[in-house]
C-alpha positions as CSV (number, residue, x, y, z in Angstrom):
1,X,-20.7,2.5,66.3
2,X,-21.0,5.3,68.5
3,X,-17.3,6.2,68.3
4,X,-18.2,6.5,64.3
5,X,-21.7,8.5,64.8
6,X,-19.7,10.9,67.1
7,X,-16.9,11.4,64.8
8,X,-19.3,12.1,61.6
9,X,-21.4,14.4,63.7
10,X,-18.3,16.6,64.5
11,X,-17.2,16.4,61.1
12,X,-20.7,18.0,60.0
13,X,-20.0,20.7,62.6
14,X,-16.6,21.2,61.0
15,X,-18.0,21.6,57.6
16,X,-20.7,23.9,58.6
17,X,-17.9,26.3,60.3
18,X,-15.4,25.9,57.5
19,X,-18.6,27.0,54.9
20,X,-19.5,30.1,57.3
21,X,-16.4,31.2,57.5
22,X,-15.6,31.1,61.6
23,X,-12.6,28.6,61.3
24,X,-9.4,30.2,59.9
25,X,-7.6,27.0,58.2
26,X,-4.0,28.0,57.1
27,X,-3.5,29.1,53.2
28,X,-5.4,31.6,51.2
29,X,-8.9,31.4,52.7
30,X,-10.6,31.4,49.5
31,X,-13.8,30.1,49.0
32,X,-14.6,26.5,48.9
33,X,-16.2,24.2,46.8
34,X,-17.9,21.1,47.2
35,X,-15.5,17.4,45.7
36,X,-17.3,16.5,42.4
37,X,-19.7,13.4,42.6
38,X,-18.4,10.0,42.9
39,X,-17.3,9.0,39.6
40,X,-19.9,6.1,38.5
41,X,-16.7,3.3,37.7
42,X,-16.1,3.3,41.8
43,X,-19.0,1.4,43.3
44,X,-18.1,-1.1,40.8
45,X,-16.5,-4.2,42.5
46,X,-13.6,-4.0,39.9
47,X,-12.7,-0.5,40.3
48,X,-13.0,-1.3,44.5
49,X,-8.6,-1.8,44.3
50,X,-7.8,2.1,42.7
51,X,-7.0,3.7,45.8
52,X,-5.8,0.2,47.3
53,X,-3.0,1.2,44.9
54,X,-1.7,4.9,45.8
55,X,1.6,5.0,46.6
56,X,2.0,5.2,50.8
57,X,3.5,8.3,50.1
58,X,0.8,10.0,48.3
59,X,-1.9,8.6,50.6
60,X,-2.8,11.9,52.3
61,X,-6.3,13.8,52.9
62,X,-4.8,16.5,50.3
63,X,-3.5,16.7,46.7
64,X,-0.1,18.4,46.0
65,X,-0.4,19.9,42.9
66,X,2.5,21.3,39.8
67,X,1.2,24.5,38.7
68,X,2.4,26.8,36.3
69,X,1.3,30.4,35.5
70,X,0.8,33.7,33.0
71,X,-1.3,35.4,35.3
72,X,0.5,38.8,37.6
73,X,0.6,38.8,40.9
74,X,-1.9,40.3,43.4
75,X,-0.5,43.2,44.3
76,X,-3.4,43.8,47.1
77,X,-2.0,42.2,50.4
78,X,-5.5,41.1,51.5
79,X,-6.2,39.3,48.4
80,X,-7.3,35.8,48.9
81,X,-5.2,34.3,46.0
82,X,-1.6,34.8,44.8
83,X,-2.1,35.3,41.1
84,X,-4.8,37.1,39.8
85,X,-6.7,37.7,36.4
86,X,-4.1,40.4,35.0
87,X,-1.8,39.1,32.5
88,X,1.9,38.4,33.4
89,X,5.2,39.0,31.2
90,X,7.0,36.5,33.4
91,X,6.3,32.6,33.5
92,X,6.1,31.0,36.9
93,X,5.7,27.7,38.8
94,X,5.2,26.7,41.6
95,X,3.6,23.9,44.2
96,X,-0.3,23.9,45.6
97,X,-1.5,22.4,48.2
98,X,-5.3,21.3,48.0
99,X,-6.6,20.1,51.0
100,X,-9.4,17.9,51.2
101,X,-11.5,18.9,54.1
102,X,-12.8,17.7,56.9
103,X,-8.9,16.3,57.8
104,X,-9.6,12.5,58.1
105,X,-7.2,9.1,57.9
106,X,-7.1,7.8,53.9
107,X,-9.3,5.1,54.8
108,X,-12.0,7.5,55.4
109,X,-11.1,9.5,52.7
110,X,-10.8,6.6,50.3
111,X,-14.6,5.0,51.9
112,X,-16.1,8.7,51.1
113,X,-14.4,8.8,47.5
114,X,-15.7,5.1,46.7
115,X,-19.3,6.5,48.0
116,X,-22.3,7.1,46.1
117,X,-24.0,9.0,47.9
118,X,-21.6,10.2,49.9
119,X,-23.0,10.5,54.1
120,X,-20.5,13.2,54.3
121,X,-20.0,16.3,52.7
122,X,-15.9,16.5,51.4
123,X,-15.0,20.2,50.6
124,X,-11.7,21.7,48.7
125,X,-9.7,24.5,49.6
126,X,-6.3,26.1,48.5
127,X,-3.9,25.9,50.8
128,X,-0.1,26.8,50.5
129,X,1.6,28.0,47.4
130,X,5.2,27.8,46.8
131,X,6.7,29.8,44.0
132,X,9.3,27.7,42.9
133,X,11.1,29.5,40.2
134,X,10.3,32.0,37.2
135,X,11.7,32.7,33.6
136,X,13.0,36.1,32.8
137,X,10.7,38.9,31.9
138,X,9.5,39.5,28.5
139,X,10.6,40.2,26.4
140,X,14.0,38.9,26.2
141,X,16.7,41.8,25.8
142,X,18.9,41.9,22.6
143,X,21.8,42.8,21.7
144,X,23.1,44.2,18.1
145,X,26.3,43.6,17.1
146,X,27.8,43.8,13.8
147,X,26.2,41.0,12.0
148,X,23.2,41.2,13.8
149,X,20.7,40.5,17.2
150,X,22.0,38.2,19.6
151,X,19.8,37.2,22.8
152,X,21.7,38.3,26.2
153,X,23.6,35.9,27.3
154,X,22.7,36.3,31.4
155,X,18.9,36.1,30.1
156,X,19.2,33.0,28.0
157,X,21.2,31.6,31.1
158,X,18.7,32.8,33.4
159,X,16.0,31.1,31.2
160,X,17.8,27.7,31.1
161,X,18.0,27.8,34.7
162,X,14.1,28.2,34.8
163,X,14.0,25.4,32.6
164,X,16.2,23.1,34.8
165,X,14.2,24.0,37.5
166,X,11.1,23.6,36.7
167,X,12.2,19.8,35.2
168,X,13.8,18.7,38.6
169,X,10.9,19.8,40.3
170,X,8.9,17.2,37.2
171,X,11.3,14.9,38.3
172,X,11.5,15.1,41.8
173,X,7.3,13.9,41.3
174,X,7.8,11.7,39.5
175,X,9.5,9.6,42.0
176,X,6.1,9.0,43.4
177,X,4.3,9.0,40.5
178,X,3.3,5.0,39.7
179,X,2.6,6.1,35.7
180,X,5.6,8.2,35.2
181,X,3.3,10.3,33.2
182,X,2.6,14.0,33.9
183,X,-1.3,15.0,33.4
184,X,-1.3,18.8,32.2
185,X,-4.8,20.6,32.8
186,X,-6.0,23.7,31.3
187,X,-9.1,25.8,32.7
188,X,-11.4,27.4,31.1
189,X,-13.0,31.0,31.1
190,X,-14.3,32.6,34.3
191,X,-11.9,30.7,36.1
192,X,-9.7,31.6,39.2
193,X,-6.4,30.5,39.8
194,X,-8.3,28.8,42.8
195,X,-10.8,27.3,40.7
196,X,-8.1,25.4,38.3
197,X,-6.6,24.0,41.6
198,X,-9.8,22.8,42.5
199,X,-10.6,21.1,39.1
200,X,-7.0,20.0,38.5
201,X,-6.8,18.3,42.7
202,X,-10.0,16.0,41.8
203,X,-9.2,15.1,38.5
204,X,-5.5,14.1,39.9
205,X,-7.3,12.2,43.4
206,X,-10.3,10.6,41.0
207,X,-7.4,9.2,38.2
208,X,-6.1,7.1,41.6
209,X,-2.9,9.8,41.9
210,X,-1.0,7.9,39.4
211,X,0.6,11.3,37.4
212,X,2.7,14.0,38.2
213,X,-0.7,15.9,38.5
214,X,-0.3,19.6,36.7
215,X,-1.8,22.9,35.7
216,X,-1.3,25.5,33.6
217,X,-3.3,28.5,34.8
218,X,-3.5,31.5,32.1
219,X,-5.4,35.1,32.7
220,X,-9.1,34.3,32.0
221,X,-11.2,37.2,33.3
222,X,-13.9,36.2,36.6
223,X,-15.0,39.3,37.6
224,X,-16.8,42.3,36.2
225,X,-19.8,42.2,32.9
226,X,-19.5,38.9,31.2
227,X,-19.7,40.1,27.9
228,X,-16.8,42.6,27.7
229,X,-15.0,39.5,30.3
230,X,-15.3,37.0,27.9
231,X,-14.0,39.2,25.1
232,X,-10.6,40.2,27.3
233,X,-11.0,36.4,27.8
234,X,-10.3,35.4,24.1
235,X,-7.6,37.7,23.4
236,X,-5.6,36.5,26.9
237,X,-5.8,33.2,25.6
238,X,-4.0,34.1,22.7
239,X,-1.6,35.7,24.5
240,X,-0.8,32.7,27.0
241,X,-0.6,30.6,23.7
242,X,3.4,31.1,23.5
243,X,3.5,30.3,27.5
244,X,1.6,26.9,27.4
245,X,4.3,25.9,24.2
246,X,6.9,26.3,26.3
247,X,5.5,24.4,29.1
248,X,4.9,21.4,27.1
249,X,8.0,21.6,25.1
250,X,10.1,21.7,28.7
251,X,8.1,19.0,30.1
252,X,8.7,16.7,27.0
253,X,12.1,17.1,27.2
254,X,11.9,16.4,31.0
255,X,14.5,12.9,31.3
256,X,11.9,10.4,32.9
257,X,8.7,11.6,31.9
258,X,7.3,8.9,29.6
259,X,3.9,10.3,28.7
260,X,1.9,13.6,28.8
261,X,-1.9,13.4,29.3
262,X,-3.4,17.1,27.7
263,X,-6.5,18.1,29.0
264,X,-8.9,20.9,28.6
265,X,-11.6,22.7,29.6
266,X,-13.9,25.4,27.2
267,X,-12.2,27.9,26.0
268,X,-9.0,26.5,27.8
269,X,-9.4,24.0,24.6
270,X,-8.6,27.0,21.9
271,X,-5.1,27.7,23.8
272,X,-4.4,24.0,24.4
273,X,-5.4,23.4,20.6
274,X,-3.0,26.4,19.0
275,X,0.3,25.5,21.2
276,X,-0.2,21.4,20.5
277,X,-0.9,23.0,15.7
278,X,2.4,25.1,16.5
279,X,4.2,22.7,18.9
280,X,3.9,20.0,16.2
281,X,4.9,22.6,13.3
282,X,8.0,22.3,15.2
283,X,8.7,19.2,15.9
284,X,7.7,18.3,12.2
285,X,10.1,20.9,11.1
286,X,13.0,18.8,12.9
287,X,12.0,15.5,11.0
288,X,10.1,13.9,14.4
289,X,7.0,13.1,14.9
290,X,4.7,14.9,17.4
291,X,3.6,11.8,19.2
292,X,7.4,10.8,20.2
293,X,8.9,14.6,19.9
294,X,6.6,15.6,22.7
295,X,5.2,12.3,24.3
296,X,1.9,13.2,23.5
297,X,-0.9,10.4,24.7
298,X,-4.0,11.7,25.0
299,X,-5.6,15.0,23.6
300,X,-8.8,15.5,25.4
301,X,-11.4,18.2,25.0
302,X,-14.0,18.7,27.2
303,X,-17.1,21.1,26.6
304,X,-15.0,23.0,23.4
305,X,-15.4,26.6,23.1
306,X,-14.3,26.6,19.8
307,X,-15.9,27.3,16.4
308,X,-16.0,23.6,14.6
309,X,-14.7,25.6,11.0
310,X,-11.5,27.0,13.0
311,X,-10.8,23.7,14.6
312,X,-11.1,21.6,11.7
313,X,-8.8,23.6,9.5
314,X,-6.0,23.9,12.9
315,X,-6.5,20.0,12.2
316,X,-6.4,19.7,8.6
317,X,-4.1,22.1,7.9
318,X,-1.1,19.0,8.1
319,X,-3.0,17.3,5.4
320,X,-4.3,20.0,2.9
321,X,-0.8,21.9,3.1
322,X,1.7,19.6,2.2
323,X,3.9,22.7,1.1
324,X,4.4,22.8,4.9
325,X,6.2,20.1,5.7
326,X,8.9,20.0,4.1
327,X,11.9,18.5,5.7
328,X,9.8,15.2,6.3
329,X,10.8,12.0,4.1
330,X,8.6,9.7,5.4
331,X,5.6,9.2,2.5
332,X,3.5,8.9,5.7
333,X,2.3,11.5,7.9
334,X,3.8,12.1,11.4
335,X,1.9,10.4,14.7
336,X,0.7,13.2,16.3
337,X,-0.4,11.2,19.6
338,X,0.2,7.7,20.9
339,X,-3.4,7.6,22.5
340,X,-6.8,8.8,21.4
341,X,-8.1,12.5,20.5
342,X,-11.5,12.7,22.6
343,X,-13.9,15.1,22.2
344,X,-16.6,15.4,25.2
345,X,-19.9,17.4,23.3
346,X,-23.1,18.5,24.6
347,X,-26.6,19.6,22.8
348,X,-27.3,20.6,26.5
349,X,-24.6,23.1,27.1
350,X,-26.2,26.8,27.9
351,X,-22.7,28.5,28.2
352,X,-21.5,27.6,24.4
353,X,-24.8,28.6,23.1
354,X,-24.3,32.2,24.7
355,X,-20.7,31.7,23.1
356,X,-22.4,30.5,19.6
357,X,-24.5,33.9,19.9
358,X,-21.4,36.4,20.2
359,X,-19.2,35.2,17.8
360,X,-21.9,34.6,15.3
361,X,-20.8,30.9,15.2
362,X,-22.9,28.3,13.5
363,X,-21.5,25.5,15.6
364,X,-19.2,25.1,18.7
365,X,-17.4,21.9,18.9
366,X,-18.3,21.5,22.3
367,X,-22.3,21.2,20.9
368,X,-21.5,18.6,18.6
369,X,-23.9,15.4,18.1
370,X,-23.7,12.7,15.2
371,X,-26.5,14.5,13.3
372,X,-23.7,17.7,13.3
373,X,-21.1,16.0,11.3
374,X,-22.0,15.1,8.0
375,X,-21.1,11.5,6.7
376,X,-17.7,12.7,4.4
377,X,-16.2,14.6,7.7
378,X,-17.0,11.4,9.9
379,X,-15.0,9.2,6.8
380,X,-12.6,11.7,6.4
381,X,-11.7,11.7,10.5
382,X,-12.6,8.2,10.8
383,X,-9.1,7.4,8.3
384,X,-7.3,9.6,10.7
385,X,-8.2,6.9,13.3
386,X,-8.3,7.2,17.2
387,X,-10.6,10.4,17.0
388,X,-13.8,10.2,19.0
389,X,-16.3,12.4,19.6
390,X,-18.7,11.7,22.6
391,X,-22.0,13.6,23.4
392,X,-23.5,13.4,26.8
393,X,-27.2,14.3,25.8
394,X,-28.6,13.4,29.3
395,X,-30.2,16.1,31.5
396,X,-27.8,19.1,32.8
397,X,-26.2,17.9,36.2
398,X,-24.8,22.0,36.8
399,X,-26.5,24.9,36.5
400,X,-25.1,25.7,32.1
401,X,-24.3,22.2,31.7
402,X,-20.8,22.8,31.1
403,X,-19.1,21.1,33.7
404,X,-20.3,17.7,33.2
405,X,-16.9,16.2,33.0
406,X,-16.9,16.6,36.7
407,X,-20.7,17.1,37.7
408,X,-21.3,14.0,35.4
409,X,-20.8,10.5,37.3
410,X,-21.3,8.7,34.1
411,X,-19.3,11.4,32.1
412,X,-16.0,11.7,34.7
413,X,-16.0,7.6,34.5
414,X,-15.3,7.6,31.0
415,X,-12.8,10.3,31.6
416,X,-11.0,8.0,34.1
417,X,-10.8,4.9,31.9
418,X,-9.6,6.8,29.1
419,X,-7.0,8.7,30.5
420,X,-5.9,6.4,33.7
421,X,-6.5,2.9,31.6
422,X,-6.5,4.1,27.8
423,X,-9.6,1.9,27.2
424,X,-11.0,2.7,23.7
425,X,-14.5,3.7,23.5
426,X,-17.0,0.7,23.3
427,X,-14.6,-1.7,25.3
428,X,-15.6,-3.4,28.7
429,X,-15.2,-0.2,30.9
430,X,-16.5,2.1,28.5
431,X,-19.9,1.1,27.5
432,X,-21.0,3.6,24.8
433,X,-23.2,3.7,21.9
434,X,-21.5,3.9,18.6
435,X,-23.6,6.8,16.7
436,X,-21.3,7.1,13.9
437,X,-17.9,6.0,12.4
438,X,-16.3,8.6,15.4
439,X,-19.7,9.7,17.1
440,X,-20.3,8.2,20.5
441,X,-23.1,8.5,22.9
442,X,-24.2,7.0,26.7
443,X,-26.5,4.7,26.8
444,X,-29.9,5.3,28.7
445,X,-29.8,3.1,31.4
């Protein structure tokens, strides 16, 4: 008992250090952030076995993270991260290594993760990053010839190389990876490329490190007036919309990869929401089906930053436009995704309602409750089928009330059995209150 009392006190002393700033710890030195609660499924007796079941491999005091890029280099040699929050015109990748700190065995760090409350504070930090390979620069050269533009030859082989790359690195993960799924996360505004690492690392160790655990990191702005930030913000989404395509569309064509898990964050949600309308254009246009074309299983949303008028005509668009499809014979229409399209709302969310005020927005989707949707929307998505909307109306567990899909014990459990079990909302594991035909709410207890 002593031998443990001794250990914890010099693991508090640690933490204290590492949060002042005296102990150098290898990597970028940036600034570290605290490992979201305890998810409330792990106290549970039946969740006890998660981390029982981590590969050997994989059962380390750090997460080793895919991530892939938009954002331009730091070109300040003191800068604490790699990337920063200028816009690329090359697409990178790369490894991250996201340690959790103190450094203890996995039994401790699989007692802590299990704990609620925790006796011990567990911090993150970025450590190495590994650029593993880039596509060319854009935009690709052309070449005229007599009957027309060509792309350059070395640069199309350049960019095939990028994309062989990037796939045996997928695959070389996979070998480890018990789901032989890939989870793809996408960040939000305000967010570093430090930040998404962060996020992306406790989302991968809290799902019990079953994917090939992922992140695509695009230029949202972090520093300097928020207003004219989140503005620059918008329009860099746009631009990364082309990037994030091409990420998904190389990973779906990755041999082995059986499943990709999309997940975003805010405003992340209007870039992952364009490239999944314009990927599916695509694979449509080729007679497949989304769902199989690009493995989709589950679309999730978490605190949406998007008006609810632009995202229900991105999704209705395959329905009330049947001009658009036309090199599809089925009388049906395609599967878009294999799992569930979730939607995590809240009434309580202070950041959307300073988003609802600049763009003049009646609703953002990430504000949604049962009383928002009016009964015809509810049948008309209900017939869709596997669409749920979820609204955490408890009390704000961070400072807006935007990151309760981490912050949230009760809100990151029902992440986990959706995405690591694919249990439907209102089964054993995911005990929610049906509010409407796809309107879902936690109960009070």
């Amino acid at each position: 008992m002593a031998s443990r009392e001794n250990t914890r006190s010099w693991r508090a002393i640690a933490i204290l250090l590492i949060l002042a700033g005296t102990i150098v710890l290898g990597g970028c030195a940036t600034k570290l952030r605290e490992l979201m609660p305890t998810p409330k499924i792990y106290p549970l007796p039946a969740a006890q076995t998660i981390f029982d079941e981590v590969p050997p491999e994989r059962r380390k005091s750090n997460v080793d993270l895919l991530y892939i890029t938009d954002r331009a280099p730091e070109e300040d040699p003191e800068a604490e991260l790699p990337y920063g929050q200028q816009r690329s015109r090359f697409l990178v990748f790369g490894s991250v290594d996201v340690a959790l700190l103190p450094r203890m065995d996995w039994k401790d760090l699989q007692r802590y993760s299990l704990s609620d409350p925790r006796d011990e504070q567990i911090v993150l930090e970025v450590g190495a990053v590994k650029e593993l390979g880039r596509y060319p620069m854009e935009p690709y050269p052309l070449q005229a010839d007599a009957t027309g533009l060509r792309r350059d030859p070395d640069t199309l082989a350049a960019h095939r190389r990028a994309n062989k790359a990037l796939q045996a690195e997928v695959q070389r993960r996979l070998e480890s990876a018990p789901s032989k799924q890939v989870m793809l996360y996408v960040h939000g505004f305000n967010e570093t490329f430090a930040t998404a690492a962060y996020t992306a690392a406790e989302l991968c160790h809290f799902f019990g490190r079953v994917h090939v655990c992922s992140f695509f990191t695009w230029p949202a702005s972090s520093t300097g007036n928020p207003l004219t930030s989140y503005v620059s913000t918008t329009e860099s989404g746009q631009y990364s919309v082309g990037h994030l395509k091409k990420v998904i569309r190389t990973l779906a064509q990755t041999s082995g990869v059986e499943g990709i898990q999309l997940l975003a964050h805010s405003r992340g949600t209007a870039v992952l929401l364009n490239a999944i309308r314009e990927l599916s254009i695509e694979a449509i246009a080729a007679g497949q089906s989304p769902a199989e074309a690009l493995k989709f299983e589950n679309w999730v949303l978490m605190s949406p930053d998007i008006d609810k008028d632009v995202a229900s005509q991105q999704l209705e668009i395959f329905a009330s436009d049947p001009d658009m499809i036309t090199d599809w014979t089925s009388p049906h229409l395609p599967k878009f995704f294999r799992g569930r399209f979730t939607i995590y709302a809240s009434s309580e969310d202070k950041a959307l309602r300073l988003s609802q005020f600049l763009f003049r927005s009646a609703d953002r989707v990430g504000q949604l409750t049962a009383d928002d949707i009016p009964e015809h929307a509810q049948d008309y998505y209900d017939s869709v089928g596997s669409i749920d909307i979820i609204d955490n109306d408890e009390k704000r567990t961070d400072r807006w009330g935007h990151a309760y899909f981490t912050s949230n014990p009760r809100v990151s459990a029902d992440l986990i059995e959706l995405v690591r079990n694919g249990t439907p909302p209102g089964a054993p594991g995911r005990r929610l209150i049906r509010t409407g035909k796809i309107t879902w709410k936690f109960p009070k207890d």
